[in-house]
C-alpha positions in Angstrom: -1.4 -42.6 -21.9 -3.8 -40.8 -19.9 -6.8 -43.3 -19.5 -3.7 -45.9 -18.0 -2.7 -43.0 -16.0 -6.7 -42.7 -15.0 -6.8 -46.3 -15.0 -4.1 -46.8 -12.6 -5.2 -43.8 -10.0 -8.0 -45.5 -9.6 -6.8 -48.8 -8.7 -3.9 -46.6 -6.3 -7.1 -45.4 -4.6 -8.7 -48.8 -4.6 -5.7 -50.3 -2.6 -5.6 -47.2 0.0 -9.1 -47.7 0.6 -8.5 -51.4 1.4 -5.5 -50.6 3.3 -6.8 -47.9 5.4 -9.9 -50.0 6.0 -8.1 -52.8 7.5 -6.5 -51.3 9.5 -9.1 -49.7 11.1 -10.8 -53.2 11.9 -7.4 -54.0 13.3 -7.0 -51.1 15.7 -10.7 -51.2 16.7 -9.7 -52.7 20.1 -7.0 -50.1 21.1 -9.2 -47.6 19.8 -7.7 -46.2 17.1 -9.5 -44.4 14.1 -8.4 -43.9 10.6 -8.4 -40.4 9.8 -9.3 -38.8 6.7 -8.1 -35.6 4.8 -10.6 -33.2 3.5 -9.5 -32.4 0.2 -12.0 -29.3 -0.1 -9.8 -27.5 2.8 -6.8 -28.3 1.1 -4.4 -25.5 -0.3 -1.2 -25.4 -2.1 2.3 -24.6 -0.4 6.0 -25.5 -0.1 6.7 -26.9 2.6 10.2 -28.4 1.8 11.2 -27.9 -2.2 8.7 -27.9 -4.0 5.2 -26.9 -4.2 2.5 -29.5 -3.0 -0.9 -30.1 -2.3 -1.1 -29.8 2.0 -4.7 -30.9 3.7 -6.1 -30.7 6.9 -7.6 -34.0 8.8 -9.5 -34.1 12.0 -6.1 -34.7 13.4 -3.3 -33.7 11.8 -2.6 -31.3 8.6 -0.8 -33.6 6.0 1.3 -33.8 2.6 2.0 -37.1 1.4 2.9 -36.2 -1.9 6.1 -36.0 -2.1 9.4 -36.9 0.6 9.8 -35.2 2.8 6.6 -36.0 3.7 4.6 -33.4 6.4 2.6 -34.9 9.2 1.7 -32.0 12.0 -0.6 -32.9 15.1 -2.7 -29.9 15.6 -3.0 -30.6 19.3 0.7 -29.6 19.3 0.3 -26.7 17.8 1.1 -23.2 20.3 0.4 -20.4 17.6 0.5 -20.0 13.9 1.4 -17.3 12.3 0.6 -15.7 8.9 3.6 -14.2 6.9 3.7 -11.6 3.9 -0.3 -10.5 4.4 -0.1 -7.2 2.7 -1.9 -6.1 -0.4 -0.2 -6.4 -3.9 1.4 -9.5 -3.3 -0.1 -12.6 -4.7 1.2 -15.6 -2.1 1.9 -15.3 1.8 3.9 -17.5 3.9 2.5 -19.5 7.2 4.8 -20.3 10.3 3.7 -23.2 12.9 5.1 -22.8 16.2 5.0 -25.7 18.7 3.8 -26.0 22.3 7.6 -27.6 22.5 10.0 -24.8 22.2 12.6 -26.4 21.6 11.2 -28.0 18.6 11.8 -25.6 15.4 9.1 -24.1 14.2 7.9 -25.5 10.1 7.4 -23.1 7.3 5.0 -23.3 4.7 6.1 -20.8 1.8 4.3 -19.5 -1.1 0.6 -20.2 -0.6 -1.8 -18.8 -2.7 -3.1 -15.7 -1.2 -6.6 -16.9 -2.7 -6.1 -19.1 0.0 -6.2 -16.7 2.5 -9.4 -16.5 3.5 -10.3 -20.8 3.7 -7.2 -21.0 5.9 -8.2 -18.6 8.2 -11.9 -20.0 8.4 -10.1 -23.8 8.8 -7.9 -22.3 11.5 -10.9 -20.8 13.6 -12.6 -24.0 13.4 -9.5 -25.8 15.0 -9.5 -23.0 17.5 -5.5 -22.7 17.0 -4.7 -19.3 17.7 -3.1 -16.9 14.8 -2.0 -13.9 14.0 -0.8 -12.1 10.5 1.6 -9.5 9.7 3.3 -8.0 6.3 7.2 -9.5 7.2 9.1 -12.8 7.6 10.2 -12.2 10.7 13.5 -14.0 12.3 12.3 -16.6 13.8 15.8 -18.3 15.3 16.2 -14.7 16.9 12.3 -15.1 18.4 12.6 -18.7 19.8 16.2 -18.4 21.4 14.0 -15.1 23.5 11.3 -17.9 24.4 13.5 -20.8 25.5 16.0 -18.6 27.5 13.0 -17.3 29.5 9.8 -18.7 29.2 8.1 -17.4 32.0 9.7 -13.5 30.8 8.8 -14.0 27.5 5.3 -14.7 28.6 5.3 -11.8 31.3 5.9 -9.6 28.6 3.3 -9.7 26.5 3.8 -13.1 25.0 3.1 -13.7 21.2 0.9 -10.9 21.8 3.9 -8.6 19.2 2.4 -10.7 16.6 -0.4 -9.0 16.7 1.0 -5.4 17.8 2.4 -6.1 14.0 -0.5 -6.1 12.3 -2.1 -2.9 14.3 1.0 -1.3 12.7 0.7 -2.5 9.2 -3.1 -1.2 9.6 -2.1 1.7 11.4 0.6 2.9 8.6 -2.3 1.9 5.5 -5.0 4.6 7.7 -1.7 7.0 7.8 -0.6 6.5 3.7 -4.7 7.3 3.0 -4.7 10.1 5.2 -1.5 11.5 3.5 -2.9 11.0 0.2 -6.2 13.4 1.3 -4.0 15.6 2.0 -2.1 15.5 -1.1 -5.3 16.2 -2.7 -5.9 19.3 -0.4 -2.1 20.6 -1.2 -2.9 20.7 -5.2 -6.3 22.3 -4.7 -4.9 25.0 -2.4 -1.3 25.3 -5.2 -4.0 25.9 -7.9 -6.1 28.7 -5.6 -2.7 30.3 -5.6 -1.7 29.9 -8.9 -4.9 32.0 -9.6 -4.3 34.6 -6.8 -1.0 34.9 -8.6 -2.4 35.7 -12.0 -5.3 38.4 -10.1 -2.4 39.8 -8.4 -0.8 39.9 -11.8 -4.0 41.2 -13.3 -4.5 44.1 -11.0 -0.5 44.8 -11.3 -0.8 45.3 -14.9 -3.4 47.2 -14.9 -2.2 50.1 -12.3 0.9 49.9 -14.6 -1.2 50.8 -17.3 -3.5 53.3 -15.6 0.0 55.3 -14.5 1.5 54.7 -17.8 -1.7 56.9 -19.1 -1.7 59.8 -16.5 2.0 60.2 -17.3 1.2 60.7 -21.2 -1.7 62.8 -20.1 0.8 65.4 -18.4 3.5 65.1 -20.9 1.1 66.6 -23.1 -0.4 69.5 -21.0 3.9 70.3 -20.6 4.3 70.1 -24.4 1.1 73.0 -25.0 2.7 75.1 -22.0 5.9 74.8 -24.0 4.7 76.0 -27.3 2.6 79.1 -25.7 5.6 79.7 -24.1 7.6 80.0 -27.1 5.1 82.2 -28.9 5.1 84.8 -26.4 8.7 84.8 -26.3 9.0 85.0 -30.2 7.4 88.7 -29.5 5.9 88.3 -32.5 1.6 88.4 -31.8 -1.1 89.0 -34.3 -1.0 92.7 -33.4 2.7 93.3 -34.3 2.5 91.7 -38.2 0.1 94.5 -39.0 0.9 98.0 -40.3 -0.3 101.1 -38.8 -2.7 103.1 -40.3 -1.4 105.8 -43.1 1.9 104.4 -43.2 3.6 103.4 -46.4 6.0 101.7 -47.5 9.5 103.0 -48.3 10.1 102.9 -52.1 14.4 101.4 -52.7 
C-alpha cells in the first residue's frame, strides 16, 4: 500500500510538472511566468479547518492542500501581524491585513512557534511590514476604526499600536524580573530580621537572668540580717549561758 501510494505521488507530480510547463510555453507571449512554491519556507497552520501545509512563492503564499484552498498576493498585503508571541505557549497565530480595507482580513491559526523565527526572516525578505504582540486582538472592532476614517486612523498613529503592544508586553516582562529581584531582597532582609529578633531575644534573656541573680543575691544578705536580728533579740549571748564565779547551785 505504500509503494502504490509512492508510486502514484510520483506520477501526481509527473502530471503537475507537465501541466505547469505548458502552460508556461502558452503564456510566454503575454508574459506570464509559472511560479513556484518553496517548500523549505513552508510552515504548518490552519487557515480554514484544519491544519495544512502553507508555502510562500515569489508571488503569492499558497495552500492547495485541501478546499478551501488559500491563494494571497503579497503585493496586496498592508501589514501582517503576529498573534499569541509570548513565552510558554507552543503555537502563535498570524493575521494578514489588506491594502483593501474593506476586504476582511485572513487568519492563520496555530502555527508552530518553531516557526517563528523562518517566518519572520521570510517576511523581511518580502519587505511586508509586521508587528507581534501576546493577544488576539478584535479585529472587526480595528477595521470598522480604519474604514470609518482612514485618513484619522492614519493621523493617529496608524498601525503603529501594533507595535506600542509589544513595547508593553516587553515592558511588563523587565517589570515581573525586576519584581522578582526584589522578592529576593524582601527574604534576605525577613531573614536579617529574623536574626535581630533572636539577638534581641538573646540579650532579653540574658538581663532577665542577670536581675533574676542580683535579686537572690539580696534575698540572702535580708535572710542573715534576719537571723542576727533574732539572736540579739533572743537576749540570750555567749556571756549570759555562763555561771558566775563561786556560785553554786541550789540543792531541791
Amino acid at each position: 500500500a505504500e509503494q502504490e501510494e509512492r508510486r502514484r505521488r510520483v506520477q501526481l507530480d509527473k502530471e503537475f510538472r507537465s501541466f505547469a510547463e505548458k502552460i508556461a510555453d502558452a503564456g510566454k507571449g503575454d508574459n506570464l511566468q509559472v511560479d513556484m512554491p518553496y517548500r523549505d519556507l513552508g510552515f504548518n497552520g490552519v487557515p480554514a479547518r484544519s491544519s495544512v501545509y502553507i508555502q510562500p512563492t515569489t508571488e503569492c503564499l499558497i495552500q492547495i492542500t485541501e478546499p478551501p484552498f488559500t491563494v494571497i498576493t503579497l503585493n496586496d498585503i498592508e501589514i501582517v501581524h503576529l498573534e499569541r508571541v509570548q513565552f510558554g505557549l507552543k503555537n502563535f497565530d498570524m493575521v494578514i491585513v489588506f491594502h483593501d480595507f474593506q476586504r476582511p482580513p485572513v487568519h492563520i491559526n496555530t502555527i508552530p512557534v518553531e516557526s517563528l523565527d523562518s517566518v519572520k526572516d521570510w517576511l523581511d525578505s518580502i519587505d511586508t511590514p509586521y508587528s507581534e504582540g501576546p493577544l488576539n486582538l478584535n479585529w472587526g472592532t480595528i477595521m470598522k476604526t480604519v474604514t470609518a476614517d482612514p485618513h484619522e486612523f492614519f493621523a493617529g498613529g496608524g498601525w503603529s499600536f501594533l507595535a506600542a503592544e509589544s513595547d508593553d508586553e516587553e515592558q511588563s516582562e523587565e517589570e515581573e524580573s525586576a519584581f522578582e529581584v526584589s522578592d529576593e531582597d524582601l527574604a534576605s532582609d525577613e531573614s536579617s530580621e529574623d536574626e535581630s529578633d533572636f539577638d534581641d531575644d538573646a540579650s532579653a534573656d540574658a538581663s532577665e537572668e542577670e536581675m533574676s541573680e542580683d535579686e537572690s543575691g539580696e534575698d540572702w544578705d535580708e535572710m542573715e540580717e534576719k537571723a542576727k536580728k533574732r539572736d540579739r533579740e533572743s537576749g540570750l549571748d555567749d556571756e549570759d549561758r555562763r555561771p558566775a564565779k563561786g556560785g553554786k547551785s541550789k540543792k531541791r
